[in-house]
C-alpha positions in Angstrom: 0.0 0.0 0.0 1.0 3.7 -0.8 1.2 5.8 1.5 2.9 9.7 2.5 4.5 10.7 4.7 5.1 14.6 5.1 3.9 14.6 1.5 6.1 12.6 0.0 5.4 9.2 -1.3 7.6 6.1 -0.5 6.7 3.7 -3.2 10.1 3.8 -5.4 12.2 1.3 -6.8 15.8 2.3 -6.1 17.8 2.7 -9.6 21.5 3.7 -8.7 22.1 3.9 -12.4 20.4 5.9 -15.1 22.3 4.2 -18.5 21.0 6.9 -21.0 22.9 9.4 -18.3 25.7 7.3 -18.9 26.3 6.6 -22.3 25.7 10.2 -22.5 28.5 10.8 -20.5 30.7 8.5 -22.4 30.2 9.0 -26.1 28.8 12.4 -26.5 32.9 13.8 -26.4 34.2 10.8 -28.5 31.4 12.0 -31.0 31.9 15.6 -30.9 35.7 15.0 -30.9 35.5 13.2 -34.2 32.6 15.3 -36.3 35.9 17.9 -35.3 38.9 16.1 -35.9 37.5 14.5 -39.4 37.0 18.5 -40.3 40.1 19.8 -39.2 41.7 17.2 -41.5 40.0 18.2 -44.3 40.5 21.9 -43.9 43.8 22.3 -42.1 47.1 21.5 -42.5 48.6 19.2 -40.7 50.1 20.8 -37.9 47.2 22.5 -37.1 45.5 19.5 -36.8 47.7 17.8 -34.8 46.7 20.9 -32.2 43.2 20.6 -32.9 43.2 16.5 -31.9 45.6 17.1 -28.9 42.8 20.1 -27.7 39.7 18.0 -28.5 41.8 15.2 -26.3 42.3 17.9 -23.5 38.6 18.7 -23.6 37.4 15.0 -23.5 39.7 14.6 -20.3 37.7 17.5 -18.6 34.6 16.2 -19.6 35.2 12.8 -17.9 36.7 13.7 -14.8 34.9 16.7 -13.8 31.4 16.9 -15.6 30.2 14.0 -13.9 31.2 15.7 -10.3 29.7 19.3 -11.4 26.7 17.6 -12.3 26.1 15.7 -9.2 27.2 18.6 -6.8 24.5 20.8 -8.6 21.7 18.3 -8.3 22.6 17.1 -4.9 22.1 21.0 -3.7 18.7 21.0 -5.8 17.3 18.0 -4.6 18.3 18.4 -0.7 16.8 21.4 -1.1 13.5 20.1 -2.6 13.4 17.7 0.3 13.7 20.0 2.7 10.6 22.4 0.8 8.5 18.8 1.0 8.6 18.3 4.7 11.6 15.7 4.6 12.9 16.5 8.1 16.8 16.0 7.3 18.5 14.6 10.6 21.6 13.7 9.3 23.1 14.0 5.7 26.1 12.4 4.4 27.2 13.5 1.1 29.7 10.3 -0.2 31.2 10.9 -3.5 29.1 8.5 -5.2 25.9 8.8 -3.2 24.6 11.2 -0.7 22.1 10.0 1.9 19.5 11.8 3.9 17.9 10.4 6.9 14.9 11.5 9.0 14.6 9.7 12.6 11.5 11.7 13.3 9.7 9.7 10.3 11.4 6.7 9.6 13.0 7.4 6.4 16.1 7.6 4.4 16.4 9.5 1.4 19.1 8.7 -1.7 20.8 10.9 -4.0 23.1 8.8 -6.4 25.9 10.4 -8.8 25.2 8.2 -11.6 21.4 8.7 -11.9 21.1 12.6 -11.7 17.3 12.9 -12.7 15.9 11.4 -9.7 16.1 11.3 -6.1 14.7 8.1 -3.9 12.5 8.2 -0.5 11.7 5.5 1.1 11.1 3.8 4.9 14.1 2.9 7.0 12.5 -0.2 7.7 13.0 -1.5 4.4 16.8 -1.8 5.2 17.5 -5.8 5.6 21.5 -5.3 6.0 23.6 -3.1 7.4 27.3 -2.9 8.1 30.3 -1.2 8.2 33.2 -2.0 6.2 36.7 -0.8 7.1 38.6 -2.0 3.9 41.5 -3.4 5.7 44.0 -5.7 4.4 47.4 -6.6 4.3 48.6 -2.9 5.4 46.1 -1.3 6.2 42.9 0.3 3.7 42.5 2.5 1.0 39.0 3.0 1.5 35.8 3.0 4.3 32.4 3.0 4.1 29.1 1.5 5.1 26.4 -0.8 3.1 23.1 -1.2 3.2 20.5 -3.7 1.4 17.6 -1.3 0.8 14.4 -3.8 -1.3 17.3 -5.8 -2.1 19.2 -2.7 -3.9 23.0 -2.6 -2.2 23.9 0.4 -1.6 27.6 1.3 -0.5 28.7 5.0 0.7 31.6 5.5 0.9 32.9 7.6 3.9 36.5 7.9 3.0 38.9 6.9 -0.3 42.2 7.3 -1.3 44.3 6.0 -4.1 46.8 4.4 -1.6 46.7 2.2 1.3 46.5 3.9 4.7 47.6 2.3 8.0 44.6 1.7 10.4 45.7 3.5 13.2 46.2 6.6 10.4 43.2 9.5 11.5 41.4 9.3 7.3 40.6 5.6 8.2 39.6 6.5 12.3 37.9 9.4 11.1 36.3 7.2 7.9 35.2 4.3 10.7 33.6 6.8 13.3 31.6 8.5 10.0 30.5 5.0 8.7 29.8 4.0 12.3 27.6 7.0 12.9 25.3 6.8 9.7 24.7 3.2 10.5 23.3 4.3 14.0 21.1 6.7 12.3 20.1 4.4 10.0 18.9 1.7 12.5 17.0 4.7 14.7 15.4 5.5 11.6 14.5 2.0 10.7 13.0 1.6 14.5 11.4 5.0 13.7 9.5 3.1 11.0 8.9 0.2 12.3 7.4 2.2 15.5 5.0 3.9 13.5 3.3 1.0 12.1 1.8 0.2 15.8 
């Protein structure tokens, strides 16, 4: 049954990945990049081109690693602020690099904003959570990244809390500081989920 709660309906199915978004992302430079290298060629000479391919190169290397982080930053802002104009009491909010996740203790719910689907945001009860853990990343030498997971209607969803590109001890404060933050959201998450639960009686 459908039902709101501070006008906002929790009946979604979680999609982490919108694949239009995506192959957006990928092939709109490769495409643009050759429509202009295929005319340079034909009306430049050749060392011009060169400079042309090496720019359109540069500008497909921006595209990649930035757009994708502009574009989430903006709708993240838009759609926190959209929850808070619909009621959506925000308790705590974590904003991971990949997902940012809202959660409300006075209603029972957690809210999802995920990088790679940028045209929808996703409501739902706490007390749909089945999992919920912590996961340090540690091995031989310590971690290079923390985070915490949960199974939300059988979606896994990880967040992560910190990530680096090389391996930190685990006494090293970025993995502490990583565990306390994961820690922390996964309380939330289970008041949240008792919230829920709660109101049902």
């Amino acid at each position: 049954m459908r039902r709101k709660i501070q006008g906002i309906m929790e009946s979604q199915q979680i999609k982490k990945l919108n694949v239009g978004y995506l192959l957006f992302y990928i092939f709109i430079p490769l495409v643009v990049g050759a429509i202009f290298t295929a005319l340079s060629f034909w009306a430049l000479q050749d060392d011009t081109v060169a400079m042309m391919v090496m720019v359109i190169v540069l500008c497909c290397i921006f595209w990649w690693s930035l757009c994708p982080g502009i574009v989430y930053n903006n709708t993240r802002k838009k759609y926190l602020a959209e929850l808070d104009a619909r009621g959506f009491i925000r308790n705590y909010t974590f904003k991971g690099d990949g997902c940012t996740v809202a959660v409300n203790l006075q209603n029972g719910q957690i809210a999802m904003i995920f990088k790679w689907n940028p045209r929808q945001y996703f409501v739902l009860p706490a007390n749909h959570i089945t999992n919920l853990w912590v996961d340090d990343g540690k091995m031989l030498g310590g971690s290079s990244r923390v985070s915490f997971l949960f199974i939300l209607d059988g979606v896994k969803v990880r967040v992560n809390t910190f990530t680096s590109n090389r391996v930190w001890s685990m006494k090293s404060n970025y993995i502490v500081e990583g565990i306390s933050k994961a820690n922390i959201m996964v309380e939330n998450l289970r008041q949240a989920s008792a919230a829920a639960n709660a109101a049902l009686f």
